[in-house]
Each structure stands twice: as C-alpha cells, then as structure tokens.
Backbone and ligand atoms as CSV (ligand in chain L), in Angstrom:
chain,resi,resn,atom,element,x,y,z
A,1,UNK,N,N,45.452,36.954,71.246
A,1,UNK,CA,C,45.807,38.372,71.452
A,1,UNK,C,C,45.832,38.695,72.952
A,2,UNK,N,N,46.991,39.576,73.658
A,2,UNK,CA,C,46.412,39.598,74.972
A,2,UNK,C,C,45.620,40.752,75.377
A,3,UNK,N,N,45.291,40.806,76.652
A,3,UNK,CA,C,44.797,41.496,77.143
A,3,UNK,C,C,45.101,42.892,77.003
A,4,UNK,N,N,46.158,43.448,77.230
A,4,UNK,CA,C,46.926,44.711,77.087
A,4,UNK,C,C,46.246,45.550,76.091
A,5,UNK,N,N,46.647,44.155,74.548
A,5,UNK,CA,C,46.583,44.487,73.716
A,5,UNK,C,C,45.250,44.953,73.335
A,6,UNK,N,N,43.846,44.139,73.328
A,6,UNK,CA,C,42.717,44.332,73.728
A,6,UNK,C,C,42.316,45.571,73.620
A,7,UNK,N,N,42.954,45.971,75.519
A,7,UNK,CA,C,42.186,47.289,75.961
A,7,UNK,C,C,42.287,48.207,75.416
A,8,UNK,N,N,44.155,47.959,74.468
A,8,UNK,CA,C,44.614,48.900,73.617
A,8,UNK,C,C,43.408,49.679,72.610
A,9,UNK,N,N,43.406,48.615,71.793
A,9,UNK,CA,C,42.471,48.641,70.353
A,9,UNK,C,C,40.871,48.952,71.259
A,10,UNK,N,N,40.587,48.617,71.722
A,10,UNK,CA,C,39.122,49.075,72.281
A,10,UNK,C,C,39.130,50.406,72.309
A,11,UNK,N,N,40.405,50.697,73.192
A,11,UNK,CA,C,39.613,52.176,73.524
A,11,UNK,C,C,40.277,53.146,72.256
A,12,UNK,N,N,40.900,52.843,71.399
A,12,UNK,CA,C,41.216,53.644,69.936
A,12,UNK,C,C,40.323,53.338,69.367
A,13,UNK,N,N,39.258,52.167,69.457
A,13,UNK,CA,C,38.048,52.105,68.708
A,13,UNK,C,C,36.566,53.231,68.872
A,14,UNK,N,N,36.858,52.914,70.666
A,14,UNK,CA,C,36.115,54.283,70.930
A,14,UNK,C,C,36.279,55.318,70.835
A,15,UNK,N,N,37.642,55.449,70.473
A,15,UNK,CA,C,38.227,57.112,70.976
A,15,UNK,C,C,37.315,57.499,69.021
A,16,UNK,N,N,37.608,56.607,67.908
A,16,UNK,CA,C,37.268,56.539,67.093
A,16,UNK,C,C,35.732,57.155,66.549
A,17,UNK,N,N,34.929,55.691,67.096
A,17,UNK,CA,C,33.177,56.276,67.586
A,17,UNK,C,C,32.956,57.775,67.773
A,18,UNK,N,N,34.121,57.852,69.036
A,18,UNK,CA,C,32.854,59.231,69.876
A,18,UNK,C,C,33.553,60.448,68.690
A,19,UNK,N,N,34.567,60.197,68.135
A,19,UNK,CA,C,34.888,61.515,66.928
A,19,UNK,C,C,33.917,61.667,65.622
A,20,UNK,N,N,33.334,60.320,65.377
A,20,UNK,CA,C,33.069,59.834,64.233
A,20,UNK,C,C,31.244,60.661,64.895
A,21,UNK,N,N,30.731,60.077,65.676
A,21,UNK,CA,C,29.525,60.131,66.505
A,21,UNK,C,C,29.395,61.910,66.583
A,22,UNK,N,N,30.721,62.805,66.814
A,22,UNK,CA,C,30.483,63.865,66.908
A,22,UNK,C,C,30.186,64.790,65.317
A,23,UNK,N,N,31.114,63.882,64.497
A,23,UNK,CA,C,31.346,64.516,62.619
A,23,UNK,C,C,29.579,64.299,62.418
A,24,UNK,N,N,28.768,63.182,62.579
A,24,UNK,CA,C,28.109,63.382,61.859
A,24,UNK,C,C,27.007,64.184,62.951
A,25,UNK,N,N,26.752,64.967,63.783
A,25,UNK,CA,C,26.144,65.202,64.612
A,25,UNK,C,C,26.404,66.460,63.846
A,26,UNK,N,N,27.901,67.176,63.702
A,26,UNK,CA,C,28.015,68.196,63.031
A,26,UNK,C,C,27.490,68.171,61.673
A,27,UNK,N,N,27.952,67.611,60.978
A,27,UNK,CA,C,27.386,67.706,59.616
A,27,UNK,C,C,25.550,67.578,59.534
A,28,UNK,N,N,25.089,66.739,60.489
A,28,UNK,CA,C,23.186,67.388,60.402
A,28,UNK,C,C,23.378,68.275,60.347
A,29,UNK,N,N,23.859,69.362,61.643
A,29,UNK,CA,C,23.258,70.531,61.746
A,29,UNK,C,C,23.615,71.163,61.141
A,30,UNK,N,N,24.583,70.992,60.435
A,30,UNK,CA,C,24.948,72.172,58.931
A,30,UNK,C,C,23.904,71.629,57.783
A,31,UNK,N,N,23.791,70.616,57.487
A,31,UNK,CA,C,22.716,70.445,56.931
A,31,UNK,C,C,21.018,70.788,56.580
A,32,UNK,N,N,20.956,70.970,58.204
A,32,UNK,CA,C,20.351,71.590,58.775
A,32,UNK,C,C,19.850,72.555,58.320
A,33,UNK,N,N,21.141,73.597,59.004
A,33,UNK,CA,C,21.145,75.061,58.711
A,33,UNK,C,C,21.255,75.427,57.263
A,34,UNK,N,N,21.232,74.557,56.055
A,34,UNK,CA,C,21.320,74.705,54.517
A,34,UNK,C,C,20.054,74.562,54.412
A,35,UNK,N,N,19.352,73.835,54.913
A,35,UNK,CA,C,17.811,73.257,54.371
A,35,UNK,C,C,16.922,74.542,55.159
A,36,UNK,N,N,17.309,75.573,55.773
A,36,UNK,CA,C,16.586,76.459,56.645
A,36,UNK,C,C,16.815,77.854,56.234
A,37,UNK,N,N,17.948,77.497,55.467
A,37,UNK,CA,C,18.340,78.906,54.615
A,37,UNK,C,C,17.278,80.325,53.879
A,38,UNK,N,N,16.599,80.063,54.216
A,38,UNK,CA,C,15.063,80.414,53.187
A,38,UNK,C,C,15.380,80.665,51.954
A,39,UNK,N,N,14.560,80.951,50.532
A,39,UNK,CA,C,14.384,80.962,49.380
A,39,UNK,C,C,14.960,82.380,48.951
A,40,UNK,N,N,16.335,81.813,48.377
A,40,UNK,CA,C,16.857,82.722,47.444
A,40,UNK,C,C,16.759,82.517,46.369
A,41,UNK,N,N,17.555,83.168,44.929
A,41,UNK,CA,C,17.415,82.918,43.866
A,41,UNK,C,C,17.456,81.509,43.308
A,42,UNK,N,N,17.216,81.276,42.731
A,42,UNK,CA,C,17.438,79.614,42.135
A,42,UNK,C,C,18.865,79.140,42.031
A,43,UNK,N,N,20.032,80.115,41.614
A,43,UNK,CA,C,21.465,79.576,41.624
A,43,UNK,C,C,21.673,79.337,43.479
A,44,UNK,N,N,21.263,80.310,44.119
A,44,UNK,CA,C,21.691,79.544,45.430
A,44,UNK,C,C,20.966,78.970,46.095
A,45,UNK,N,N,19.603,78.079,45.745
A,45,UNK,CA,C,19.096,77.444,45.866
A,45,UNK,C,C,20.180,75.740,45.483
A,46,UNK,N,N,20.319,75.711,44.172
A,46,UNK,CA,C,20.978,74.690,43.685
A,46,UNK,C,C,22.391,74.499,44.159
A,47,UNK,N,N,23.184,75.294,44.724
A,47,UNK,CA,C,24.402,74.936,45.788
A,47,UNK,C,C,23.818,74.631,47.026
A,48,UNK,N,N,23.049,75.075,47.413
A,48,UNK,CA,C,22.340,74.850,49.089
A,48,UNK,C,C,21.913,73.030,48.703
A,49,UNK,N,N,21.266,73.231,47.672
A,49,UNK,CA,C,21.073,71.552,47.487
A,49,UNK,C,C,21.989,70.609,47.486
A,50,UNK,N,N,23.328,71.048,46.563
A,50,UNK,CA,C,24.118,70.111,46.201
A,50,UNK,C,C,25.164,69.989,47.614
A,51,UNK,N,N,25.267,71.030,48.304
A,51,UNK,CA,C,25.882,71.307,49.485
A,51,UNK,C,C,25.402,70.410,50.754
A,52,UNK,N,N,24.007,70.040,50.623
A,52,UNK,CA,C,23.300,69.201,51.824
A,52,UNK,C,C,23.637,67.932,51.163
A,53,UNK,N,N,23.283,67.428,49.963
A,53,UNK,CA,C,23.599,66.219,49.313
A,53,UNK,C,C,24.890,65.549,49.666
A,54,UNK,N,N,26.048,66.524,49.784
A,54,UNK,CA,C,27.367,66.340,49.787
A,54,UNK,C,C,27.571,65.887,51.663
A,55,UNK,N,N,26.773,66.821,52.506
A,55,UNK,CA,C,26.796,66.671,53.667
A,55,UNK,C,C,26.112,65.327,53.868
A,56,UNK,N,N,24.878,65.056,53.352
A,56,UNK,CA,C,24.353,63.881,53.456
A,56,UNK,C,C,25.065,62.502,53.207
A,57,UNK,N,N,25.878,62.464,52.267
A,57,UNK,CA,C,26.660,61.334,51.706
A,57,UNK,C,C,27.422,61.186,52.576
A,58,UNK,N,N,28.436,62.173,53.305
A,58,UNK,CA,C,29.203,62.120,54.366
A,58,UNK,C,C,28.732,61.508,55.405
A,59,UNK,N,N,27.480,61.757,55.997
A,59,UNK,CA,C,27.474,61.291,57.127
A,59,UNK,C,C,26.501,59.919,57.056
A,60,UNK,N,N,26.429,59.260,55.789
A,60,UNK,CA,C,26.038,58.390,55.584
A,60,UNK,C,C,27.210,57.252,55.403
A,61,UNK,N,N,28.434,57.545,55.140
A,61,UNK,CA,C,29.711,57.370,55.515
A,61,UNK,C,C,30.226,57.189,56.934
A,62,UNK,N,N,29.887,58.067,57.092
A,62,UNK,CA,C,30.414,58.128,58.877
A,62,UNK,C,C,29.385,56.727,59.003
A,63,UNK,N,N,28.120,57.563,59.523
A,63,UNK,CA,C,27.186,55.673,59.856
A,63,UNK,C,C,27.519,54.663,59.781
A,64,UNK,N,N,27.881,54.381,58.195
A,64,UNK,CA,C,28.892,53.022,57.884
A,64,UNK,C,C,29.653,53.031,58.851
A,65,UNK,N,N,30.842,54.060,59.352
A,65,UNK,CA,C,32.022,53.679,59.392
A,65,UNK,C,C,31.963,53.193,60.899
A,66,UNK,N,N,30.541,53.831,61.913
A,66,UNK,CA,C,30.268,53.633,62.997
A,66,UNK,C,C,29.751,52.385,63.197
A,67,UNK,N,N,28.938,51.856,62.130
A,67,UNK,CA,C,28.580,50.307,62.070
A,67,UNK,C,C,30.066,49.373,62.220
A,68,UNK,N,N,30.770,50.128,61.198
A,68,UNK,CA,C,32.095,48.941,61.247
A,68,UNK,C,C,32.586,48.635,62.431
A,69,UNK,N,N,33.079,50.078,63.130
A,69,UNK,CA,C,33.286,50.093,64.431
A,69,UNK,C,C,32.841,49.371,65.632
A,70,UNK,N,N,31.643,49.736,65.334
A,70,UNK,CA,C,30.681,48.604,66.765
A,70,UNK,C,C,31.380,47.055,66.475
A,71,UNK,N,N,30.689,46.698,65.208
A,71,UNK,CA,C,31.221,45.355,64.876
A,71,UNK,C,C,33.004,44.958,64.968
A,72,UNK,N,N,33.559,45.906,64.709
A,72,UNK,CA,C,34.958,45.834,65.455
A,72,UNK,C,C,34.754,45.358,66.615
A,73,UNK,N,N,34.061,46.120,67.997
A,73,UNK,CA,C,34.289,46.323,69.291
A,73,UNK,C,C,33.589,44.981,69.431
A,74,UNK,N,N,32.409,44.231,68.993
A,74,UNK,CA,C,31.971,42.763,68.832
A,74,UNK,C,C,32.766,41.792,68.434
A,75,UNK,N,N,33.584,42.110,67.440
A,75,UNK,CA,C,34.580,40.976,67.137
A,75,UNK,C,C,35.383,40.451,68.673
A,76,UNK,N,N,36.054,41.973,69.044
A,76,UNK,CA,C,37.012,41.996,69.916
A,76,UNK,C,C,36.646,40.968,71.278
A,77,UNK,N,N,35.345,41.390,71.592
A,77,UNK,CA,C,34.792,40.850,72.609
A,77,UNK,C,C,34.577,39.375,72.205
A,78,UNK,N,N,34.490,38.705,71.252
A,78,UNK,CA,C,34.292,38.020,71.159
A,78,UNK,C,C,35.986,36.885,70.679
A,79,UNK,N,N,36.293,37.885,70.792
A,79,UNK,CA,C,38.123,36.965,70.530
A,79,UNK,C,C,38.222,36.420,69.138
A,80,UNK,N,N,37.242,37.094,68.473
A,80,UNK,CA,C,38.003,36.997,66.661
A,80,UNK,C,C,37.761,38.121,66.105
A,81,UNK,N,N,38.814,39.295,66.916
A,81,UNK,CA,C,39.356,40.683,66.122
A,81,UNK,C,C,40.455,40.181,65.256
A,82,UNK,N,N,40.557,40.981,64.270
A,82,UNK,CA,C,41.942,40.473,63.429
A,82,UNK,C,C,41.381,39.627,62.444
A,83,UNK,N,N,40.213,38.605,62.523
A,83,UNK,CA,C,40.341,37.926,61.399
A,83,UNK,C,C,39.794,38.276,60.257
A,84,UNK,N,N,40.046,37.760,59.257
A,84,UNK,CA,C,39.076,38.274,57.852
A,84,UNK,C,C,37.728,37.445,58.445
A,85,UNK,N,N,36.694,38.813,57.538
A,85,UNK,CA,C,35.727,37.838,57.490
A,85,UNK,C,C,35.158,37.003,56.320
A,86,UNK,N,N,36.155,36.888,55.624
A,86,UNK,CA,C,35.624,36.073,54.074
A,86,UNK,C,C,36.749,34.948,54.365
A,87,UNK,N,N,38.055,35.033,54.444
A,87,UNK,CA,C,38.473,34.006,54.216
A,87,UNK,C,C,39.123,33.546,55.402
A,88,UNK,N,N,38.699,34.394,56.472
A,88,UNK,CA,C,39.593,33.616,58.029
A,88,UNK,C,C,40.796,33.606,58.424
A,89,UNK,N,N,41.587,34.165,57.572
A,89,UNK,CA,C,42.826,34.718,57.471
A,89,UNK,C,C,42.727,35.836,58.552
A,90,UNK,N,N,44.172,35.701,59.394
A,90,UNK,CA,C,44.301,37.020,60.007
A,90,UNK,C,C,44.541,38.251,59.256
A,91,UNK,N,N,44.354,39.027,59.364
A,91,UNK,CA,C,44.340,40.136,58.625
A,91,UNK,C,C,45.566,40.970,59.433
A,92,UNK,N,N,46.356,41.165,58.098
A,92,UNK,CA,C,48.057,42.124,58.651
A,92,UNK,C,C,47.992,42.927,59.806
A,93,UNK,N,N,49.016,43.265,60.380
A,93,UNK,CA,C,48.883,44.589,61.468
A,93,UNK,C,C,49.045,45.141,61.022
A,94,UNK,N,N,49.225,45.712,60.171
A,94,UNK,CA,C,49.509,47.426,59.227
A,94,UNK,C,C,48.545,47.863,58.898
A,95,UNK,N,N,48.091,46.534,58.828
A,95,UNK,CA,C,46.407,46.917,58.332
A,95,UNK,C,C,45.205,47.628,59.242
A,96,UNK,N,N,45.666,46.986,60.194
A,96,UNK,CA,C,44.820,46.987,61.571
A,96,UNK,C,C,45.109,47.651,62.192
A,97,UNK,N,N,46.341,48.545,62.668
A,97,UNK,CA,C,47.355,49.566,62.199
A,97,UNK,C,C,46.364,50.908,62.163
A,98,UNK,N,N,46.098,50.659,60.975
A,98,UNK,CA,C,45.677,52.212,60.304
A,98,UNK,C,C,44.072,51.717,59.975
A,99,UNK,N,N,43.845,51.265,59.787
A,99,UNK,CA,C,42.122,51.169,60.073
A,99,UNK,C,C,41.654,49.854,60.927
A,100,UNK,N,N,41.873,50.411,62.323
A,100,UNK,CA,C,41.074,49.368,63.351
A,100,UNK,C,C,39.810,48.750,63.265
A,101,UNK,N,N,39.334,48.868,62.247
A,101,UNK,CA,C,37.783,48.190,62.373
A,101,UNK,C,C,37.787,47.691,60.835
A,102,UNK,N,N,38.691,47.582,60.349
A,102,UNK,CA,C,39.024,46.356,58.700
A,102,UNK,C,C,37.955,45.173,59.243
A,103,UNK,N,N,37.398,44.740,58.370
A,103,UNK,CA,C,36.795,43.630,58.123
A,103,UNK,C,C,37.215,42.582,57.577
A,104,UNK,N,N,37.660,43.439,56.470
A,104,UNK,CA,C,38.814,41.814,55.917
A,104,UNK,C,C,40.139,41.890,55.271
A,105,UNK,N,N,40.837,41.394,54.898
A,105,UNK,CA,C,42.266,41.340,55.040
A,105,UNK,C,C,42.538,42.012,53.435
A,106,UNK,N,N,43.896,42.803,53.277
A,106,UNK,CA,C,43.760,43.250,52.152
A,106,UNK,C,C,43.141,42.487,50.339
A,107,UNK,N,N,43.123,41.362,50.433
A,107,UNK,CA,C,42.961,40.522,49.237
A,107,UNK,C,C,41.714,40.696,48.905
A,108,UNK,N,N,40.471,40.075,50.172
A,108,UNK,CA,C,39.383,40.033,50.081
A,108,UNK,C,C,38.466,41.550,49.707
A,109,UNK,N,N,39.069,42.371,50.607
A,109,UNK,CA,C,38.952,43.812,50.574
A,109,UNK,C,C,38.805,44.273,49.078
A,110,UNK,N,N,39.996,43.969,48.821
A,110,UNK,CA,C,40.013,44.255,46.889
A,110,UNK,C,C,39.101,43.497,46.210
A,111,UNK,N,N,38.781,42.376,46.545
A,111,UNK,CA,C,37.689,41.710,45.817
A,111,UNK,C,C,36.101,42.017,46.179
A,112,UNK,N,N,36.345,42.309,47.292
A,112,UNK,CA,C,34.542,42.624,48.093
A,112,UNK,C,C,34.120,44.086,47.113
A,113,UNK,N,N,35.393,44.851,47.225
A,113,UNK,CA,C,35.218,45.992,46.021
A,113,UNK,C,C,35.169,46.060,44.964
A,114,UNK,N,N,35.479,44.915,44.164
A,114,UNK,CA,C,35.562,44.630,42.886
A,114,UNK,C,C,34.394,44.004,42.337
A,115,UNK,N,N,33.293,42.944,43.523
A,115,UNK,CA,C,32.700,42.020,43.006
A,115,UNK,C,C,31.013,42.067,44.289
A,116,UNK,N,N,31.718,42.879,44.892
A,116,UNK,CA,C,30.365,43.028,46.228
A,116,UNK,C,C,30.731,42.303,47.204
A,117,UNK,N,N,30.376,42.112,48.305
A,117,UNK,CA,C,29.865,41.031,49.145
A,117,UNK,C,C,29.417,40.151,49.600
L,1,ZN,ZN,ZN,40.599,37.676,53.603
C-alpha cells in the first residue's frame, strides 16, 4: 500500500475516533443527566431507566467501535491494514471503503457472526 495512501486512511481513522470519542462522551452525560433526574412517579421512573439502558448499549458500541479503530490504526502501522484477520485474505476496497477499521473480509465477517470468533 503506499504511503499517500496510508496517511489517507489514518487520518479518516482518526477523524473517525475523535467523532466516535466525542458520541460517547455525549451520551454519559445524558445518561447522566437521566440517572439525576430525581424520583418521579414510577412510569417515569421506568423510561428514565430504559432510556439510560438504551444510552448505555450505545456507547458500549461506540467503545467497541473505538477498539476496532485503534486496532485499525495498529494494523496500518504495522503494514497489514487490509488483511482479513481469519483467513489472510485481503479484504475488498468497498469494504474498506465504507468501514475503515473491518477486521475481516466480507465471508469471514458473515461467519464470525454466525458462529463467534
Ligand atoms: Zn476473511
């Protein structure tokens, strides 16, 4: 891969991070501000719950997606971005394309989801 290309994908990886780094920074503090709500009736008690739950899952998502990322920006540095990591296969540009921090190439992907990791 060259260089160009590289700096390309790096810094869409970061540009990535610091959006991703900011979503879940937002979503605490709404979370936050649900868990601080003080004690209303019990019905809006139980949306305030299911409402933080929902926020919580999200940014437990994001985390993931910031883990992937780093490990993207490790691959890169290390000169095996692009490949799968199950079967070593390069993994498509369309792929890589639209989610820069893929791990593995569409086949494996479907199977890692189908069967775990
Ligand atoms: Zn693969």
């Amino acid at each position: 891969m060259e260089e160009l290309q590289i700096a390309e994908i790096r810094e869409r990886l970061l540009q990535m991070r610091r959006e991703m780094t900011r979503e879940v920074q937002q979503s605490r503090e709404a979370s936050r501000e649900i868990g601080q709500d003080g004690v209303a009736d019990i019905g809006d008690m139980s949306a305030s719950t299911y409402a933080r739950d929902v926020l919580l899952n999200l940014s437990e998502n994001q985390r993931q997606r910031i883990r992937d990322i780093d490990a993207a920006i490790d691959r890169l540095d290390q000169g095996e971005y692009g490949i799968c990591l199950r079967c070593e296969e390069e993994i498509e540009p369309r792929r890589l394309e639209v989610r820069p921090f893929s791990r593995y190439c569409v086949e494996c992907k479907t199977e890692v989801e189908k069967f775990g990791e």
